[in-house]
N, C-alpha and C positions, 0 to 999 in steps of 0.2 A: 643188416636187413635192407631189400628193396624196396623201393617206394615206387609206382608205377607214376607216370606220367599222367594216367588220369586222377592219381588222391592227390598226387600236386596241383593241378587243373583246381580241381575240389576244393583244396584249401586257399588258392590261393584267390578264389573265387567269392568264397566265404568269409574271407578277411576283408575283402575291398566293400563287399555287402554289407558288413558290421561296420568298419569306416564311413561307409556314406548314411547308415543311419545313425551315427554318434555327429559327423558332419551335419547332418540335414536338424538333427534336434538342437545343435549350438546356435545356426545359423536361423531357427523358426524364428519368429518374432510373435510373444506372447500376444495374447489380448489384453487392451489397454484394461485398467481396474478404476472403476469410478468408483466416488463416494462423496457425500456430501451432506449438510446440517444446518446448525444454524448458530451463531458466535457472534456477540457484540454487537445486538441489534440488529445481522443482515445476516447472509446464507455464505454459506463456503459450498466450493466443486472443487473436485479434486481429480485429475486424471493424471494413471504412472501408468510405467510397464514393469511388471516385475516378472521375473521368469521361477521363482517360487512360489506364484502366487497369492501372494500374503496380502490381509486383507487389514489395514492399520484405522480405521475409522476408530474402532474405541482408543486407541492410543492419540488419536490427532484429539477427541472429544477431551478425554483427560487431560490433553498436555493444551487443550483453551481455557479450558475450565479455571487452571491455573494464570496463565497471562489475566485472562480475565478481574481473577479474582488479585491481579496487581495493578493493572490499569484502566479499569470500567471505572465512570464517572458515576453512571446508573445503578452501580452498586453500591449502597452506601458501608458496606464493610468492606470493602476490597482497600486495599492500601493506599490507593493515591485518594479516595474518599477520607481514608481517616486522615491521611498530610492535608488535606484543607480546614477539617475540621480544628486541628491541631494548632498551639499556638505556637509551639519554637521547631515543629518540624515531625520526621519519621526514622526511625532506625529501620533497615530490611530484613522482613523476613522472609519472602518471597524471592526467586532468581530473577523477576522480570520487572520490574520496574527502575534498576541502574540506569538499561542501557538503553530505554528510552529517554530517559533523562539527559543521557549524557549527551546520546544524538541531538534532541530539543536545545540543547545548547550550543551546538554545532552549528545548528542552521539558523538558530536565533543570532549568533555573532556575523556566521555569513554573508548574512541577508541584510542587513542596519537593522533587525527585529521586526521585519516585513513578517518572519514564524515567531509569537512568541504564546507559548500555552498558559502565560499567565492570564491570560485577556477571560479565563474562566468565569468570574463578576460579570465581566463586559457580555458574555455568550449569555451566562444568567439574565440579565437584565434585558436582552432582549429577545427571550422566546426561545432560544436555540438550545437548550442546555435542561439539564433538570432542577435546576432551582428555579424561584420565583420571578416571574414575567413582569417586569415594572412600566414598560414601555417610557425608559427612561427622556429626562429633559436635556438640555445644555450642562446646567448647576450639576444635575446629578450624576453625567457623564464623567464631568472634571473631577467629581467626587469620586470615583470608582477608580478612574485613572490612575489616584493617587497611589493605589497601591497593586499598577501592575505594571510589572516589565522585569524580565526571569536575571537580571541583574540584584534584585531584590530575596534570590535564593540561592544558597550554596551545597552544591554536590560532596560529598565523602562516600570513599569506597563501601561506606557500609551506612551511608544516612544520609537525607537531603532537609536541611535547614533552612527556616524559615528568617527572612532579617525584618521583614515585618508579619505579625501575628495574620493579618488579614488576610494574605498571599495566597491564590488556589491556582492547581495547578489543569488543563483540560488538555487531553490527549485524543481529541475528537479529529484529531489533524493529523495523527501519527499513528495511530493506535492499531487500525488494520492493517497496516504495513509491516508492522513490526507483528502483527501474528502472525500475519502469511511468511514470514522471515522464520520465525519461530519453527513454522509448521515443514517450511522447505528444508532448512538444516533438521531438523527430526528424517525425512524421509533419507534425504542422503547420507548422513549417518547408518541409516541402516542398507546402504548399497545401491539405493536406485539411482539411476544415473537421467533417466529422460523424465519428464515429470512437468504438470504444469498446476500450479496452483491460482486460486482464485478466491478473494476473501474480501464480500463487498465492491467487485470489481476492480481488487487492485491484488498484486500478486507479483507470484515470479514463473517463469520459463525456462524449464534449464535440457539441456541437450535439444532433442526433437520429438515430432511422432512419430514412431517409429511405423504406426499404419502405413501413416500415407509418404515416411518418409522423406517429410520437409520439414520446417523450423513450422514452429508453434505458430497460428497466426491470434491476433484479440483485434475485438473491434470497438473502436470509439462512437460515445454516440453523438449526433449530429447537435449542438445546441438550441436548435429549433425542436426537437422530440418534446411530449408532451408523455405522462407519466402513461395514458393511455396507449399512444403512439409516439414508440421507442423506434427510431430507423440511425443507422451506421453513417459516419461522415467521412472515416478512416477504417483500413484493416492493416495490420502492423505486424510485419514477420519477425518472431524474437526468438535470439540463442543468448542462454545464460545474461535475461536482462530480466530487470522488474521494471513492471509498468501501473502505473497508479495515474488517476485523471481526478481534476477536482473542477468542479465547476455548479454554475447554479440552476443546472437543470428545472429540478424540483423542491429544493431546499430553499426554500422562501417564506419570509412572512408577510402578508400586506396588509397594513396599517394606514387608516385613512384614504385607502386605495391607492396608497404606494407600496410598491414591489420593494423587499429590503432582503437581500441578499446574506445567508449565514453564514459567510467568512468577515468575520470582525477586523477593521485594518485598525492595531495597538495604536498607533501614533494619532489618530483622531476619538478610538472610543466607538463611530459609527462603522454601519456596515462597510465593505468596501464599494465604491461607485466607479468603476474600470469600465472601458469597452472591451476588455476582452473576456473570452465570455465561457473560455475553460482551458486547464493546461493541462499536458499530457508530459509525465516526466520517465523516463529509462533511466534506470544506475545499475549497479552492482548490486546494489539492495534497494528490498520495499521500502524499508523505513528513512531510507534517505530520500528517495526521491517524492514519499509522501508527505515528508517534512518541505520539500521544496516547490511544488503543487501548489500548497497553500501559499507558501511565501510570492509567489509568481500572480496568485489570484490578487493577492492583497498588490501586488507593486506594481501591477499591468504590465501589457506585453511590452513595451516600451523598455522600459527599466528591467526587463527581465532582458529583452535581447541583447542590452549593452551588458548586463554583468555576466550572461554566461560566455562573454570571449573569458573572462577569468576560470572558467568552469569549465573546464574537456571533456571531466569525467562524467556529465550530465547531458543527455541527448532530449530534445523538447518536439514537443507538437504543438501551438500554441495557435488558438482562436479565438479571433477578436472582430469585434464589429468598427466600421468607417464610419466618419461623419455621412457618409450620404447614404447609411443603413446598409450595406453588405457587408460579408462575412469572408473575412479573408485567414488565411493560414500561413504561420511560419514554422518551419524545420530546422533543426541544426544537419548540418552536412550530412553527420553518419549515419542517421536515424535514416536520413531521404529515401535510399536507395531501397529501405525494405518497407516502404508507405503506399497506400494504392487509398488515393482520394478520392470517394465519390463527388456525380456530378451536386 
């Protein structure tokens, strides 16, 4: 059989036409998929790209609902409520409450205990928590003391015990970190590869946006913001990092008409009294660097820039006030290069 020059023309015209629309559909770039709720007291946002367009919101609601129900303080049936209630501790039944434990002890050892979740009493006792508000004394500071510092609790693959009866454990410091952790290993399991998560303002970034095809940017808020007026002091370009900031914004109580700060520093009992005035941490994961956040709030910036030459794996923003009241900021190297500081 002959084939004419024009049915070859023909086909071979029609095959480069199906090529470039099998090419052009590989190479589109879907529409980003938002979604977002509300988990642990604050709101979660969620932005992926997925080219099956799958829409995972009741899967991410489901799979909080469970963290939740292992590490809310506010719930008094969730697991780490019944370990405080508890006199010699908890067995697990839950997957999520291990490995917040485990990390809480990481960064408790890290740090001299600048993080330790035991300070739970301490949080109670001064308004910050959901127990009872005592607006405690000196006496009854020392008294609370007695039984905190996370040396006073022992981890098992399958249980955390208590070495004294009174021992409570608060994940006020950790706890978002390790959802949005949660929630990020959930989505790339199932294949996503660019994705930026956000849970209470702290989170992870992993690849890019593939919209506008740059790295994820987030923005810090400026320590002077007021709950009304929220304005940016940083915007921060991040690949495959989490970023979590703690600081004392709006999280205040004032008592006698002083201002008292909700990060408890364990080693005095009182609020912490730092000039620096909020830290911005990047890791590998949420739950380490929001374990290290607080540790930095409690230990000022000071103590924080001399121990993180020991720390590679930790990149900082850190902001703190001078004696002659301005507002000055420190970077670790790596972090620099993707920082754009407002005036």
């Amino acid at each position: 059989m002959i084939i004419s020059k024009k049915n070859i023309l023909h086909t071979l015209t029609l095959f480069i036409s199906i090529f470039a629309v099998q090419l052009y559909g590989k190479n589109q770039v879907p529409e980003p998929i938002r979604i977002e709720g509300k988990t642990m007291g604050t709101t979660y946002h969620i932005t992926y790209f997925d080219k099956k367009g799958r829409d995972f919101k009741n899967s991410v609601d489901s799979l909080l609902l469970v963290v939740n129900k292992s590490i809310n303080n506010y719930d008094t049936t969730s697991e780490v409520s019944r370990f405080n209630k508890s006199t010699e501790g908890l067995a697990f039944q839950l997957p999520y409450l291990y490995s917040p434990v485990k990390k809480a002890k990481e960064v408790f050892l890290a740090s001299d205990g600048a993080f330790d979740p035991t300070v739970m009493p301490l949080v109670n006792a001064w308004g910050f928590g959901p127990g009872k508000q005592i607006n405690p004394d000196s006496a009854q500071i020392d008294s609370i003391k007695a039984f905190v510092g996370f040396h006073k609790i022992r981890l098992k693959p399958d249980s955390v015990l208590k070495l004294d009866p009174r021992v409570q454990l608060d994940f006020g410091g950790i706890g978002q970190g390790y959802g949005a952790d949660v929630v990020t290993d959930f989505l790339k399991s199932k294949g996503i590869t660019d994705l930026l998560v956000e849970l209470g303002g702290e989170g992870m970034a992993v690849g890019k946006n593939l919209k506008t095809n740059r790295l994820w940017e987030i923005g810090i808020l400026n320590p002077n913001s007021t709950y009304e007026n929220q304005f940016f002091k940083a915007y921060v370009a991040l690949h495959d990092k989490s970023f979590t900031t703690s600081g004392n914004y709006f999280n205040y109580r004032e008592i006698d008409g002083k201002k008292y700060s909700h990060t408890i520093d364990p080693e005095t009992g009182y609020p912490a009294q730092r000039s620096i005035l909020s830290a911005s941490v990047f890791a590998d994961d949420c739950i380490t660097a929001d374990g290290w956040d607080t540790a930095f709030m409690v230990m000022g910036h000071e103590k924080a820039i001399e121990l993180l030459k020991a720390h590679p794996e930790l990149e900082v923003l850190l902001m703190y006030s001078t004696p002659d009241g301005r507002m000055e900021t420190y970077m670790t190297p790596g972090i620099t290069p993707f920082v754009k500081l407002e005036p």
